[in-house]
N, C-alpha and C positions, 0 to 999 in steps of 0.2 A: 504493500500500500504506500508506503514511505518514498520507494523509490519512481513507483508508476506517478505520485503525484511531485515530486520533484520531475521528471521528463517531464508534467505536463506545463510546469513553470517553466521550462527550460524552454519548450518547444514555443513557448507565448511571447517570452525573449527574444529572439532569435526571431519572431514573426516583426514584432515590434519593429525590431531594429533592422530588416530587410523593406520595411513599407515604409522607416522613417526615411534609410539611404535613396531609397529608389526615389522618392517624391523631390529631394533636395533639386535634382538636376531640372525636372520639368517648370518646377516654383518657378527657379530660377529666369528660366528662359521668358516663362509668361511676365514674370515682373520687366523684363526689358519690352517684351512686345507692350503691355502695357503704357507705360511711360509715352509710345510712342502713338497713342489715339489722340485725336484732335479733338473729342468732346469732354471736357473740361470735368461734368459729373459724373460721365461714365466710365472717366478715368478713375475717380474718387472711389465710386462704385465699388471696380475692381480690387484695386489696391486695399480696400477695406477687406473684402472675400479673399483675398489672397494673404495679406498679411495672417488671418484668423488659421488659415490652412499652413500656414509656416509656424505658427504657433504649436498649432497640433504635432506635424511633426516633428519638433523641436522639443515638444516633451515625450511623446512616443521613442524618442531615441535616447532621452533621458531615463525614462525606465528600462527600456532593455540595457541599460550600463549601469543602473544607480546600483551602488556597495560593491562594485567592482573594481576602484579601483587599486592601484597600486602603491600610492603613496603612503609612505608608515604615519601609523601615529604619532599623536604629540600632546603632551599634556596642555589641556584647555582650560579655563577659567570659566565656567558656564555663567555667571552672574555677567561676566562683562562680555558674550556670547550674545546671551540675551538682551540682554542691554542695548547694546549697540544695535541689533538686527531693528528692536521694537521702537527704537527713534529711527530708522528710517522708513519702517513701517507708518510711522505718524508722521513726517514728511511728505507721504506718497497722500497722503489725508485718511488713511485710515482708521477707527474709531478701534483702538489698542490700550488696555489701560495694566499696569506692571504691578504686583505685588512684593514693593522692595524691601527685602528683608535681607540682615546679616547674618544672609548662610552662600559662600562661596563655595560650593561643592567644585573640583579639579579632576575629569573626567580624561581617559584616554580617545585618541581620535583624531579626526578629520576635521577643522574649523568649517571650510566649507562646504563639506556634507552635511554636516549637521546643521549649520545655518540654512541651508534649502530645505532639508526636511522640516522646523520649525516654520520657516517661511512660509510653506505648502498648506498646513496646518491651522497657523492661524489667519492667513487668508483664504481660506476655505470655510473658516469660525466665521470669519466677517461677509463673505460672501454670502451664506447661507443661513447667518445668525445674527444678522446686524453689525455685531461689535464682538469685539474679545477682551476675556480679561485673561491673563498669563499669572500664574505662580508658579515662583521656583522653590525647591525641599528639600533636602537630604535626609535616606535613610540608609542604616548598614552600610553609608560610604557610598552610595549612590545617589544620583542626580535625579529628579523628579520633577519633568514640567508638568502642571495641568495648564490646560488651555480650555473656558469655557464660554459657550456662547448664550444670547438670550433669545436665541430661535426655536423652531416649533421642533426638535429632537429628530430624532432617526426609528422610524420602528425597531422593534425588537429583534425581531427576524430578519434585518438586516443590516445589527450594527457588525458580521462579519462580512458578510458580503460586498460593502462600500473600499472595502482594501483589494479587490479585484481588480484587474484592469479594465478602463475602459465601462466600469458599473457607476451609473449614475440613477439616481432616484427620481421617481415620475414627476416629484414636485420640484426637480429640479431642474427639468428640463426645456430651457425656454433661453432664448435668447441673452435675456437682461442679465442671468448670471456667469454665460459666460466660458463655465465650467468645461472640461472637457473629458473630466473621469478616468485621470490616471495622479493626480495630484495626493491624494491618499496613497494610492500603490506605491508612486515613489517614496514616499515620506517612510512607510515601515517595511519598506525594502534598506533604506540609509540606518533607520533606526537598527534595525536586527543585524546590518554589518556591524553596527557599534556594539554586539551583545546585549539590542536594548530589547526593552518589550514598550508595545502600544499597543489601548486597546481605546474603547469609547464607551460611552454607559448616558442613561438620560436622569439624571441629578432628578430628584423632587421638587424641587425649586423648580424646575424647566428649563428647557434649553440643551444643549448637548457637552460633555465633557470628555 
């Protein structure tokens, strides 16, 4: 069972990252023909549908590589990790509030792996739940972010299924957010190379954590 459902992430890998290569060269080409129409909003038009589709692939090739690579670790500072990512979080205008406390937990690792996986995360919080609030914790010498939003939660039955690729929820699929359903996959594909664990749960208070 272990290994038939390892081949099957394997093989989904490997899909990913042959539909992310393959797309690069065609984008490519359409973005120069592009440029080259003479109606001014139909130019607009394009470029808008094309950039969203270089998006896509951009992250599709992102997951099929995310916790792969090869660079060693290095001992990280997560308070000033966090820190720094969520001021430029709130630069971007996003609605990000920090629970600063003095607990500097010193994690082994990737700066930025991990910093994209949080990224992922909690603009996924805010995309889906208005706002994020971030705490950081230490236990047994471990590092603990929760990351919680004030949105209408995750069903039950499918707070594992949203770490699939390419799975996105009925209510989220519409234009306004954007989303493209591998933003979670990457995030605890980076996490679990760092020996982390993530999961989600829906707080009594409401909202998702």
């Amino acid at each position: 069972m272990g290994r038939r459902l390892e081949t099957t992430v394997a093989g989904q890998r490997q899909l990913l990252a042959a539909i992310g290569h393959d797309l690069r060269t065609p984008i490519t080409s359409l973005k120069l023909k592009v440029e080259m129409l003479s109606d001014a909003s139909e130019r607009e038009r394009m470029s808008r549908a094309l950039a969203e589709l270089e998006r896509i692939t951009e992250a599709a090739l992102a997951a099929a590589t995310a916790g792969q690579s090869d660079e060693p670790f290095q001992p990280l500072d997560m308070y000033s990790l966090v820190d720094s990512l969520i001021e430029d979080l709130r630069d971007l205008g996003l609605s990000v509030s920090f629970n600063e406390i003095d607990v500097r937990p010193i994690v082994m690792g990737r700066s930025d792996e991990l910093t994209r996986a949080l990224r992922n995360l909690i603009e996924n919080a805010v995309r889906y739940g208005d706002m994020a609030h971030v705490c950081l914790s230490e236990q047994a010498g471990k590092a603990i972010v929760t990351i919680q939003d004030t949105g209408p939660g995750i069903p039950e039955d499918a707070l594992e299924r949203v770490f699939e690729p390419l799975v996105r929820l009925e209510q989220s699929r519409n234009r306004e957010t954007g989303g493209h359903g591998l933003g979670l996959h990457i995030a605890k594909n980076l996490i679990e190379a760092h020996s982390g664990h993530i999961d989600l749960s829906n707080p009594p208070t409401g909202g998702c954590s």
